[in-house]
Biotite code that builds the C-alpha atoms (Angstrom):
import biotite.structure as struc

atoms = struc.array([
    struc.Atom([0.000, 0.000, 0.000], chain_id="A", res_id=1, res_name="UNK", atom_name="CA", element="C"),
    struc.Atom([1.745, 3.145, -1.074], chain_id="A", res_id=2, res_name="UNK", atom_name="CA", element="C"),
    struc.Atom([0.941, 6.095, 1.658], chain_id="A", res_id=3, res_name="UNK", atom_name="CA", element="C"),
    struc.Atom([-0.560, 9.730, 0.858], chain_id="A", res_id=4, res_name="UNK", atom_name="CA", element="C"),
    struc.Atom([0.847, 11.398, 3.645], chain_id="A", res_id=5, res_name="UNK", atom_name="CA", element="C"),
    struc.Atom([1.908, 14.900, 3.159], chain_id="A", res_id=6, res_name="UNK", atom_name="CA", element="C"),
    struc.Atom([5.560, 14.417, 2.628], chain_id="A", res_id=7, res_name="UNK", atom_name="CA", element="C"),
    struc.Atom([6.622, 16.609, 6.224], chain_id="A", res_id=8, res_name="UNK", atom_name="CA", element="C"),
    struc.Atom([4.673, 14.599, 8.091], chain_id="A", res_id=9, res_name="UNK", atom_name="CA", element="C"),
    struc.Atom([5.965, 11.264, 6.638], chain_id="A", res_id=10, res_name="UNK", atom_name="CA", element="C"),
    struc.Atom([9.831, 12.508, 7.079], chain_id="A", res_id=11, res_name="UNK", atom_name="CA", element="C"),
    struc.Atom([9.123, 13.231, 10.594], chain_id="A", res_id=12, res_name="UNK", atom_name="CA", element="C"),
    struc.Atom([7.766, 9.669, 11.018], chain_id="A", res_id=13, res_name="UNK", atom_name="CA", element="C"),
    struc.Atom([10.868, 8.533, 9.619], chain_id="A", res_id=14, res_name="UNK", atom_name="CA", element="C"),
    struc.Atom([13.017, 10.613, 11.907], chain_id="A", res_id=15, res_name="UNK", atom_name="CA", element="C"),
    struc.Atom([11.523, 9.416, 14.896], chain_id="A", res_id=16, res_name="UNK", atom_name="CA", element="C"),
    struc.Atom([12.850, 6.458, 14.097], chain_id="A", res_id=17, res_name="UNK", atom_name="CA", element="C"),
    struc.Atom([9.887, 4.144, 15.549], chain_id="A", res_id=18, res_name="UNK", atom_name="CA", element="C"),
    struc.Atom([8.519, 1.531, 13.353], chain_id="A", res_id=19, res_name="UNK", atom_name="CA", element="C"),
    struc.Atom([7.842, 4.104, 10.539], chain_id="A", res_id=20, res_name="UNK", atom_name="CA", element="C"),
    struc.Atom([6.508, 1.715, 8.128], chain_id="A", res_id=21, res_name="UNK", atom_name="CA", element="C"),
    struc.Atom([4.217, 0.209, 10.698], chain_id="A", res_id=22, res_name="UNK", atom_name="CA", element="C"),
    struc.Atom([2.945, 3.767, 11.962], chain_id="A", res_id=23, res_name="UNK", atom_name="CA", element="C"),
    struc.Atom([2.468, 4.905, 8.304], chain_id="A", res_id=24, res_name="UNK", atom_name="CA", element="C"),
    struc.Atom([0.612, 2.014, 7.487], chain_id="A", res_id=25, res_name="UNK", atom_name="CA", element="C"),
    struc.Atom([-1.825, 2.699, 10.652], chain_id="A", res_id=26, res_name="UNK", atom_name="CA", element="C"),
    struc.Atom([-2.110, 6.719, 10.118], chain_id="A", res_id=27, res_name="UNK", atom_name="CA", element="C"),
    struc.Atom([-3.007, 5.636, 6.327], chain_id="A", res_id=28, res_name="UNK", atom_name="CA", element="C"),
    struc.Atom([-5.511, 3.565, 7.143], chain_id="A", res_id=29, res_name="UNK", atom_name="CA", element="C"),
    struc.Atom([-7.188, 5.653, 9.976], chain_id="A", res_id=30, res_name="UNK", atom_name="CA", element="C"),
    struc.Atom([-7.067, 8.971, 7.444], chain_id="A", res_id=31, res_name="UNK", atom_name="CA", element="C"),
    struc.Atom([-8.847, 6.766, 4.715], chain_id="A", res_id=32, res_name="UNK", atom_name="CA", element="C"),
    struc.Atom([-7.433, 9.218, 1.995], chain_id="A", res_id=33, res_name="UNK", atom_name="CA", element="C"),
    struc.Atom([-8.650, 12.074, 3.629], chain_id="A", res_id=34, res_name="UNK", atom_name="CA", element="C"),
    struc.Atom([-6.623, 15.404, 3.408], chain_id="A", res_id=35, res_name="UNK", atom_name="CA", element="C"),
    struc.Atom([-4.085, 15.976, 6.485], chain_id="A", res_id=36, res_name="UNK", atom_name="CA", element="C"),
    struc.Atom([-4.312, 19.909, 7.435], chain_id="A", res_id=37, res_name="UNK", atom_name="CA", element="C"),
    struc.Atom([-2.386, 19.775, 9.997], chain_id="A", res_id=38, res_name="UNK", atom_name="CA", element="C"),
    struc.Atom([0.000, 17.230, 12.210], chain_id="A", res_id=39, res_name="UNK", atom_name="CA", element="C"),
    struc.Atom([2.093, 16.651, 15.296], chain_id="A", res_id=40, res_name="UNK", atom_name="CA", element="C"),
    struc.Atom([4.553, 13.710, 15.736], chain_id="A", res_id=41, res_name="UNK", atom_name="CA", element="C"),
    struc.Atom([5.614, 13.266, 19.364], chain_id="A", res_id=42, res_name="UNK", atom_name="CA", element="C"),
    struc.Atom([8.328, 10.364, 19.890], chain_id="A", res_id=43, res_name="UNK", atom_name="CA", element="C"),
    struc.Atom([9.115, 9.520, 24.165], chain_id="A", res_id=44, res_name="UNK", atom_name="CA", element="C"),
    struc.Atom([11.061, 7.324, 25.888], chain_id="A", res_id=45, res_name="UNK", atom_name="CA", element="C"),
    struc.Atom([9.904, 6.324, 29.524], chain_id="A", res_id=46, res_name="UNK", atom_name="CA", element="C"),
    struc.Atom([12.192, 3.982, 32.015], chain_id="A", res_id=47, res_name="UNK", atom_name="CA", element="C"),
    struc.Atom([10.888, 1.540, 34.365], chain_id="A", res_id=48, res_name="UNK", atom_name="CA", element="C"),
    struc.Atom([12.860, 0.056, 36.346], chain_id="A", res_id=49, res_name="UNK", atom_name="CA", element="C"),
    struc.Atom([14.367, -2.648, 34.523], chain_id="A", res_id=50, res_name="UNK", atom_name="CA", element="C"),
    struc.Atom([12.769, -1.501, 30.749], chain_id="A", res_id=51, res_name="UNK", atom_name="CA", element="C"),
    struc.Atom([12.984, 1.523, 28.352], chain_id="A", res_id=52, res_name="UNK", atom_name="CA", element="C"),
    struc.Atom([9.955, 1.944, 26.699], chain_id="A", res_id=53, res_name="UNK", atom_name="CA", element="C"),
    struc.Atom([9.226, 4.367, 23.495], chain_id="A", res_id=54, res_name="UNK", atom_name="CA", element="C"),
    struc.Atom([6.222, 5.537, 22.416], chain_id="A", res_id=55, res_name="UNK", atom_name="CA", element="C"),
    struc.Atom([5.438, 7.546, 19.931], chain_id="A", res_id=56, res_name="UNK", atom_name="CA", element="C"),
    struc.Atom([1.983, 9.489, 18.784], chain_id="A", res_id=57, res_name="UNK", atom_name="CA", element="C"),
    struc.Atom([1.174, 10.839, 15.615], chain_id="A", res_id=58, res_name="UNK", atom_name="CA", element="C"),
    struc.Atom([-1.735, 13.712, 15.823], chain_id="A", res_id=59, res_name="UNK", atom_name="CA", element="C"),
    struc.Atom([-3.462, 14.549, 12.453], chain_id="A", res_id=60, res_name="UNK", atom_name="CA", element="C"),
    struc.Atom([-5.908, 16.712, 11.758], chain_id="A", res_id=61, res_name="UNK", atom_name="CA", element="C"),
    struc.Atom([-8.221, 16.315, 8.518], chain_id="A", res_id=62, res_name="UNK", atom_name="CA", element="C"),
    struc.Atom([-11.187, 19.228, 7.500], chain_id="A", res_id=63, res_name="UNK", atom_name="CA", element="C"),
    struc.Atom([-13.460, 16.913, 9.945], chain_id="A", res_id=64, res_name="UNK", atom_name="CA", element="C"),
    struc.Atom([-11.724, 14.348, 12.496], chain_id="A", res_id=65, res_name="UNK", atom_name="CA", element="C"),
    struc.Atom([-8.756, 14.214, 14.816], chain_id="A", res_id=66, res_name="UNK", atom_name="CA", element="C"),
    struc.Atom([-6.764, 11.071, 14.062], chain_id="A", res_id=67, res_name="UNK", atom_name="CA", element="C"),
    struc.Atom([-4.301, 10.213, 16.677], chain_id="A", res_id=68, res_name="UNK", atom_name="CA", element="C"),
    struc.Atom([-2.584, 7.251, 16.046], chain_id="A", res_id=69, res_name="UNK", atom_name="CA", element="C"),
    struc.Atom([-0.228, 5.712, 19.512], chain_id="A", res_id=70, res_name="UNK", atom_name="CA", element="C"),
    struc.Atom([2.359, 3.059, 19.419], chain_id="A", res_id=71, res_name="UNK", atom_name="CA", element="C"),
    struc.Atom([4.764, 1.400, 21.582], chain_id="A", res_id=72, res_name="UNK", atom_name="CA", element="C"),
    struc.Atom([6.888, -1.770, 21.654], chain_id="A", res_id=73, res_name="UNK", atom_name="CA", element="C"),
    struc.Atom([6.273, -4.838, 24.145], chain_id="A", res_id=74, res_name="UNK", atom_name="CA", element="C"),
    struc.Atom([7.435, -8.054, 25.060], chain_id="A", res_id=75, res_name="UNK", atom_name="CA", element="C"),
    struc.Atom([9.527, -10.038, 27.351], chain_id="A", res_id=76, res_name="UNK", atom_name="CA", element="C"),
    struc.Atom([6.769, -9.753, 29.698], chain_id="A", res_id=77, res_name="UNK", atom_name="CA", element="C"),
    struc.Atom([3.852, -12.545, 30.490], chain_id="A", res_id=78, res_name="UNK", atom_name="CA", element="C"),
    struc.Atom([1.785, -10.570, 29.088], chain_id="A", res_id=79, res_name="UNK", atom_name="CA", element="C"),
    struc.Atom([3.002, -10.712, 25.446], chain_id="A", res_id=80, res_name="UNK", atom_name="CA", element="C"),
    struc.Atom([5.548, -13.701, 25.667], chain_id="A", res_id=81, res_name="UNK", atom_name="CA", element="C"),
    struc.Atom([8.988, -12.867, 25.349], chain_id="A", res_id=82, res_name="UNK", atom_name="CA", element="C"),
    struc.Atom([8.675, -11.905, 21.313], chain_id="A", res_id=83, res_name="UNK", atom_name="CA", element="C"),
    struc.Atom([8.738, -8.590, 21.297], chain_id="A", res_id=84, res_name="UNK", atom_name="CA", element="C"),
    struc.Atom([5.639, -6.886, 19.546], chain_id="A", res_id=85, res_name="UNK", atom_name="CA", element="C"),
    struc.Atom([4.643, -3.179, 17.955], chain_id="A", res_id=86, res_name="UNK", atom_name="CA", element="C"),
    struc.Atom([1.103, -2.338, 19.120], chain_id="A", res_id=87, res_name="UNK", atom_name="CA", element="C"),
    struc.Atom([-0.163, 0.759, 17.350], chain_id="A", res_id=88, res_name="UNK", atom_name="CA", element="C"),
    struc.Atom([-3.877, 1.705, 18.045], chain_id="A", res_id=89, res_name="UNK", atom_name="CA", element="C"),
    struc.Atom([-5.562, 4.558, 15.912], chain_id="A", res_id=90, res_name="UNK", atom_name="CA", element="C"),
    struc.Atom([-8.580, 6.593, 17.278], chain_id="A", res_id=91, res_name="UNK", atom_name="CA", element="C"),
    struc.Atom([-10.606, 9.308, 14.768], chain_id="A", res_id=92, res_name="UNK", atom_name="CA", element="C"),
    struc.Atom([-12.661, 11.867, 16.937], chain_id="A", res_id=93, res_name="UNK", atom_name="CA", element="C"),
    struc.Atom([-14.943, 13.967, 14.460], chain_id="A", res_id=94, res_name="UNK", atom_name="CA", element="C"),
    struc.Atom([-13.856, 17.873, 14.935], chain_id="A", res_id=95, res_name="UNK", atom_name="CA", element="C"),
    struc.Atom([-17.239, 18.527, 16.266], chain_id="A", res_id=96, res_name="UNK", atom_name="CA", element="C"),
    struc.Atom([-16.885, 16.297, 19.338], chain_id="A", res_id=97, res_name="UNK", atom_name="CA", element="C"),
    struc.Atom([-13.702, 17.492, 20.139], chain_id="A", res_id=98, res_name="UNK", atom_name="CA", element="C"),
    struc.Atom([-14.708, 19.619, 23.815], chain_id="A", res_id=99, res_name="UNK", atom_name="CA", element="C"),
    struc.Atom([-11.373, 20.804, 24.678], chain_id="A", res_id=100, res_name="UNK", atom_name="CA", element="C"),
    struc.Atom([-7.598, 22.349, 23.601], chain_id="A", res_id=101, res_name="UNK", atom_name="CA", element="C"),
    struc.Atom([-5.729, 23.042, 26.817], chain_id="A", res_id=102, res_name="UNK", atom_name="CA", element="C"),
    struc.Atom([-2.559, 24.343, 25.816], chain_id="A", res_id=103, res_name="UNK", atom_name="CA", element="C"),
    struc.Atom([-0.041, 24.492, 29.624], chain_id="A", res_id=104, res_name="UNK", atom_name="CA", element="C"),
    struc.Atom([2.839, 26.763, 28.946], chain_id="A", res_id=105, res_name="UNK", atom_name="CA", element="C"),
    struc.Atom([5.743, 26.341, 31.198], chain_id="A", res_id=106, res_name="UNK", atom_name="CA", element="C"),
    struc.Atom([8.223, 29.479, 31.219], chain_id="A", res_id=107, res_name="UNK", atom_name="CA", element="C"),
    struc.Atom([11.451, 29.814, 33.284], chain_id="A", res_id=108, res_name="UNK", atom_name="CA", element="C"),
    struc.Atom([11.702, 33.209, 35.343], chain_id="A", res_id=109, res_name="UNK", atom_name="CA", element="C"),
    struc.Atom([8.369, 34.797, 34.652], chain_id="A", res_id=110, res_name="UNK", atom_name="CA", element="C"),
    struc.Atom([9.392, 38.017, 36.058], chain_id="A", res_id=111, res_name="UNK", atom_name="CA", element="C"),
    struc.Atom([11.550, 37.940, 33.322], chain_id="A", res_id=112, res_name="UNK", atom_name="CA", element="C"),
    struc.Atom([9.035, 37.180, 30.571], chain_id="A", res_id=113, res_name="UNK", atom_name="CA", element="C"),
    struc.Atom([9.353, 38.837, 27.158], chain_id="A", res_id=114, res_name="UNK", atom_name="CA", element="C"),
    struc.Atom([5.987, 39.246, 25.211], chain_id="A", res_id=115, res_name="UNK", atom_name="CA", element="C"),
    struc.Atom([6.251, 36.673, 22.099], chain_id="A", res_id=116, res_name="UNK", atom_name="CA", element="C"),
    struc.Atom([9.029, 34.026, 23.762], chain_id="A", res_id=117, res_name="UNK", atom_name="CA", element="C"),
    struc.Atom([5.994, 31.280, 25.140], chain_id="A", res_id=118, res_name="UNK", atom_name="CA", element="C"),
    struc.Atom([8.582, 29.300, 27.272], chain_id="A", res_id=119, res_name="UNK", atom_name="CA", element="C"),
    struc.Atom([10.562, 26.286, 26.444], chain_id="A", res_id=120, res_name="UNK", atom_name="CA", element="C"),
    struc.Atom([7.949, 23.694, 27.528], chain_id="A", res_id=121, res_name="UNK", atom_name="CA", element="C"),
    struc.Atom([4.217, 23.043, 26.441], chain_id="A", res_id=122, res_name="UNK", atom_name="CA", element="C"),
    struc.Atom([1.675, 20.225, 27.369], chain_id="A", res_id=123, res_name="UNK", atom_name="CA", element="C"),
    struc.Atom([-1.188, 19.981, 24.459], chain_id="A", res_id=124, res_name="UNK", atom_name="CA", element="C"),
    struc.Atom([-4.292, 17.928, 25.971], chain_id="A", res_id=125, res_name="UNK", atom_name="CA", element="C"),
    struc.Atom([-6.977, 17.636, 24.113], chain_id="A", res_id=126, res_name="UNK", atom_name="CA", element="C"),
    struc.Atom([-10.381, 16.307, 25.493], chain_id="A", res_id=127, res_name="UNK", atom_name="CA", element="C"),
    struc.Atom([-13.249, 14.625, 23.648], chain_id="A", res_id=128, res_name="UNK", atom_name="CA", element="C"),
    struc.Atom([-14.958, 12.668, 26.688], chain_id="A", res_id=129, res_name="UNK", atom_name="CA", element="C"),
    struc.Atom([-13.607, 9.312, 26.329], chain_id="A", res_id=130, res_name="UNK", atom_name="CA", element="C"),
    struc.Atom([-11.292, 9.249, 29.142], chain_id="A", res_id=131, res_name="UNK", atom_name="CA", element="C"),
    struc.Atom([-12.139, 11.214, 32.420], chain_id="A", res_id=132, res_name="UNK", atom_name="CA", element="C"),
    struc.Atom([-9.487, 11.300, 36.014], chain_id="A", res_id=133, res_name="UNK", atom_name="CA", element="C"),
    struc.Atom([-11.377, 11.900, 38.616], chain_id="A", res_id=134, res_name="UNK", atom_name="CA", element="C"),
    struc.Atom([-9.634, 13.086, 41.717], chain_id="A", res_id=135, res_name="UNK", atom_name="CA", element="C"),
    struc.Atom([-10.809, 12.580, 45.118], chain_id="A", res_id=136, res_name="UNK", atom_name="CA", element="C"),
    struc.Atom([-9.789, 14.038, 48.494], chain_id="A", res_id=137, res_name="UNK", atom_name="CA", element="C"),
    struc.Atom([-11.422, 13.327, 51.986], chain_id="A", res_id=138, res_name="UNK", atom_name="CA", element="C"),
    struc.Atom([-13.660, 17.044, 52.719], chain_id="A", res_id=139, res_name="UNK", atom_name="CA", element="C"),
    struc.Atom([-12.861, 19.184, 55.431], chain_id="A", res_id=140, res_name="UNK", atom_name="CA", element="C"),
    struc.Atom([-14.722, 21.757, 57.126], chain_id="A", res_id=141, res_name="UNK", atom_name="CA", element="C"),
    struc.Atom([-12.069, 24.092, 58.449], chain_id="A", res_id=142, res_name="UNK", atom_name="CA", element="C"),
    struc.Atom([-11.963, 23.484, 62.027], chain_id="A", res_id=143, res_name="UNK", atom_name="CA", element="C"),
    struc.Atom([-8.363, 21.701, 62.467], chain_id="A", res_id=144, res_name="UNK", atom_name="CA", element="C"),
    struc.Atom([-10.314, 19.826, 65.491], chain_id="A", res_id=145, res_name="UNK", atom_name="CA", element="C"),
    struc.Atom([-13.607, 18.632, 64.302], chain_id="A", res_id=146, res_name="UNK", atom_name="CA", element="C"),
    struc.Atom([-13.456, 14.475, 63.289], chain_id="A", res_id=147, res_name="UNK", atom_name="CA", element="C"),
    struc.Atom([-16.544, 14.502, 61.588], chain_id="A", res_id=148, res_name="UNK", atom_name="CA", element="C"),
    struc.Atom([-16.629, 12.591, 58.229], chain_id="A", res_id=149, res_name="UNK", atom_name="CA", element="C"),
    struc.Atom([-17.894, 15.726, 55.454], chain_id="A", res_id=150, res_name="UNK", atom_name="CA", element="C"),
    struc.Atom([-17.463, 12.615, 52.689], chain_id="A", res_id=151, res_name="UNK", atom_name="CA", element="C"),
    struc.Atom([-15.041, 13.414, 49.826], chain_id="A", res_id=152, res_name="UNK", atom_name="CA", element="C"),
    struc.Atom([-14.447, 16.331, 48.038], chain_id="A", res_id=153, res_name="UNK", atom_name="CA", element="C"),
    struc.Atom([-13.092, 16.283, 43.974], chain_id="A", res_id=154, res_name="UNK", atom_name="CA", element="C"),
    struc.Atom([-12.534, 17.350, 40.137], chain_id="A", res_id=155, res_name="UNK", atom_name="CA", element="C"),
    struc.Atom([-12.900, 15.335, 36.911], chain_id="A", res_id=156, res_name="UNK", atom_name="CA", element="C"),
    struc.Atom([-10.697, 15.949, 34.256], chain_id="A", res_id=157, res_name="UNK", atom_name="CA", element="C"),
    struc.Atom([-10.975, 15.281, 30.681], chain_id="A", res_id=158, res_name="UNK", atom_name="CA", element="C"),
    struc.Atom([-7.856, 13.570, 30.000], chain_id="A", res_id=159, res_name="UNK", atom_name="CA", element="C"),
    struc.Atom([-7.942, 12.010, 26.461], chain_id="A", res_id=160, res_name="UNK", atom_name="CA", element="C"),
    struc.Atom([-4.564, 13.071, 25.074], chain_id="A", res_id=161, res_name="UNK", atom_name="CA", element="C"),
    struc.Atom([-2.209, 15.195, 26.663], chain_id="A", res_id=162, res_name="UNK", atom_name="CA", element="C"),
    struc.Atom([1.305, 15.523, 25.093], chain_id="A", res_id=163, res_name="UNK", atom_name="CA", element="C"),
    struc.Atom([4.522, 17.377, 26.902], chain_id="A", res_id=164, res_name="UNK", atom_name="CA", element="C"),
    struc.Atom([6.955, 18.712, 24.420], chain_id="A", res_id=165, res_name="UNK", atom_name="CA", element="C"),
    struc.Atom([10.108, 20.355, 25.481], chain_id="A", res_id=166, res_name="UNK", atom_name="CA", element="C"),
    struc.Atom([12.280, 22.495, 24.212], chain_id="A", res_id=167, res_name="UNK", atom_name="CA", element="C"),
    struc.Atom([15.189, 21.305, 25.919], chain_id="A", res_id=168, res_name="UNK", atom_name="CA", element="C"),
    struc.Atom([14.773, 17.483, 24.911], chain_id="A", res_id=169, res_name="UNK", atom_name="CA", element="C"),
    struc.Atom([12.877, 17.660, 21.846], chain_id="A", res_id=170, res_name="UNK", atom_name="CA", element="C"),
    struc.Atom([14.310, 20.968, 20.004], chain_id="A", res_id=171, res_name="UNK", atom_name="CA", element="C"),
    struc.Atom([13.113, 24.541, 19.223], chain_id="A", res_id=172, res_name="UNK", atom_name="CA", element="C"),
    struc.Atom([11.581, 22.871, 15.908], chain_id="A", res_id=173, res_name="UNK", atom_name="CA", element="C"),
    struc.Atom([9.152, 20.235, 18.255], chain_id="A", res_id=174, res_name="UNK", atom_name="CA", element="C"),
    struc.Atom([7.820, 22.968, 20.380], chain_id="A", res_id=175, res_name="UNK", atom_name="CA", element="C"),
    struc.Atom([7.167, 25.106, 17.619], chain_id="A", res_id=176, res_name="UNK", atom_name="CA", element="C"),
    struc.Atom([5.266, 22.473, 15.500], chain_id="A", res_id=177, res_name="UNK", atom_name="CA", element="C"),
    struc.Atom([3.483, 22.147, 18.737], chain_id="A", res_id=178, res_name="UNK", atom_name="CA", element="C"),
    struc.Atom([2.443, 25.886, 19.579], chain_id="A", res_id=179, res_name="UNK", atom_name="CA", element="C"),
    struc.Atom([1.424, 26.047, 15.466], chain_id="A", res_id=180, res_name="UNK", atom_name="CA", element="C"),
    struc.Atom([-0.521, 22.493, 15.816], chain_id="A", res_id=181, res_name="UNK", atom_name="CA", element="C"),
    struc.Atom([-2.546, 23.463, 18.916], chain_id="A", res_id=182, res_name="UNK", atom_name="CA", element="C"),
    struc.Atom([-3.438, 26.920, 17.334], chain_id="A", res_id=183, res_name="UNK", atom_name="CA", element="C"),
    struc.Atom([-4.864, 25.381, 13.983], chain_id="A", res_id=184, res_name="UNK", atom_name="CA", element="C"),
    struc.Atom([-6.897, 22.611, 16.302], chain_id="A", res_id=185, res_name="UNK", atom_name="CA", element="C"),
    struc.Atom([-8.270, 25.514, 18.131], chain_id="A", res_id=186, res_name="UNK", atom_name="CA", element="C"),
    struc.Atom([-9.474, 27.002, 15.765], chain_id="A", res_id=187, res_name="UNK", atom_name="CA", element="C"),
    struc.Atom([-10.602, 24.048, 13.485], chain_id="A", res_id=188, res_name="UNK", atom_name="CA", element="C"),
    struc.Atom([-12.889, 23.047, 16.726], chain_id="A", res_id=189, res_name="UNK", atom_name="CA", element="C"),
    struc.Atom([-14.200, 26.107, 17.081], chain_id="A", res_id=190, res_name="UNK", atom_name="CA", element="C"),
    struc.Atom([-15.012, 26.593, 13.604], chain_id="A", res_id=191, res_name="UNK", atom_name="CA", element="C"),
    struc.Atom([-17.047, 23.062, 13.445], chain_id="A", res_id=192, res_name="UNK", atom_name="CA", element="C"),
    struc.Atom([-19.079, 24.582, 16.033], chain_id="A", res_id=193, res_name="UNK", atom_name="CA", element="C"),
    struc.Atom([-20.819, 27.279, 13.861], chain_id="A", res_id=194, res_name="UNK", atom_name="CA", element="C"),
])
């Protein structure tokens, strides 16, 4: 099968290095020839203790859905048997379902901060109800002495996809693609609301 993918997006596929034939294969399939306006291509490494893990997610955005393809190596586990396998799950989200773009930027010194610089960190989550955190806390009622059980007290947080790029250990380039992707989602979504 011979991908369509907008040639940037397919190079930085290839430069993360992480199955790139696999993850092509999976973003063509989820896109099913539809245009790609947009993209963001997010390769990280996490460390358990005795395992480093990569994963790496591949955001595109078409005139009408979110595609966000995920994937990440296994094996030597019980699990999965000690073959190791690629897993790469796709998920399409129409545009009109999408509920939120929180875009978390993270600047050093903000004393310091010069109109236009945005900080060398960002975390992009985007929320379209399929995953919720709810965090819950036992309720107080301000008296440091009172023992009386007020039940629990809490938030719920849309947490579908949330991506931290840095600066520092991605590159300028990364965060920038980032800033620029979570800009043309905002205002895709709020555009497919009129």
């Amino acid at each position: 099968m011979a991908s369509q993918l907008p040639p940037d997006l397919s190079r930085k596929i290839r430069k993360a290095g992480y199955y790139p034939a696999f993850v092509t294969d999976v973003l063509d399939i989820a896109l099913a020839d539809e245009h790609v306006d947009t993209h963001l291509v997010h390769l990280e490494t996490t460390f358990d203790v005795e395992t480093i893990r990569r994963h790496l997610s591949v955001v595109a955005l078409t005139p009408t859905r979110l595609i966000f393809v995920h994937a990440d190596d296994h094996g030597g586990d019980e699990e999965h048997g000690e073959q190791s396998h690629g897993i790469a799950t796709s998920e399409s989200v129409p545009l009109s379902a999408v509920k939120t773009v929180m875009v978390t930027h993270v600047v050093p010194d903000p004393e310091k901060y010069k109109a236009g610089s945005l900080g060398r960190e960002v975390t992009v989550t985007i929320g379209w109800g399929a995953v919720a955190r709810l965090d819950l806390e036992p309720a107080t009622c301000g008296d440091p002495g009172c023992e009386a059980d007020h039940g629990y007290t809490g938030s719920m947080t849309g947490d579908d996809l949330s991506l931290r790029i840095s600066a520092d250990a991605e590159g300028e380039n990364e965060l920038a693609d980032a800033l620029a992707f979570a800009r043309f989602l905002s205002a895709a979504t709020a555009a497919s609301r009129v």
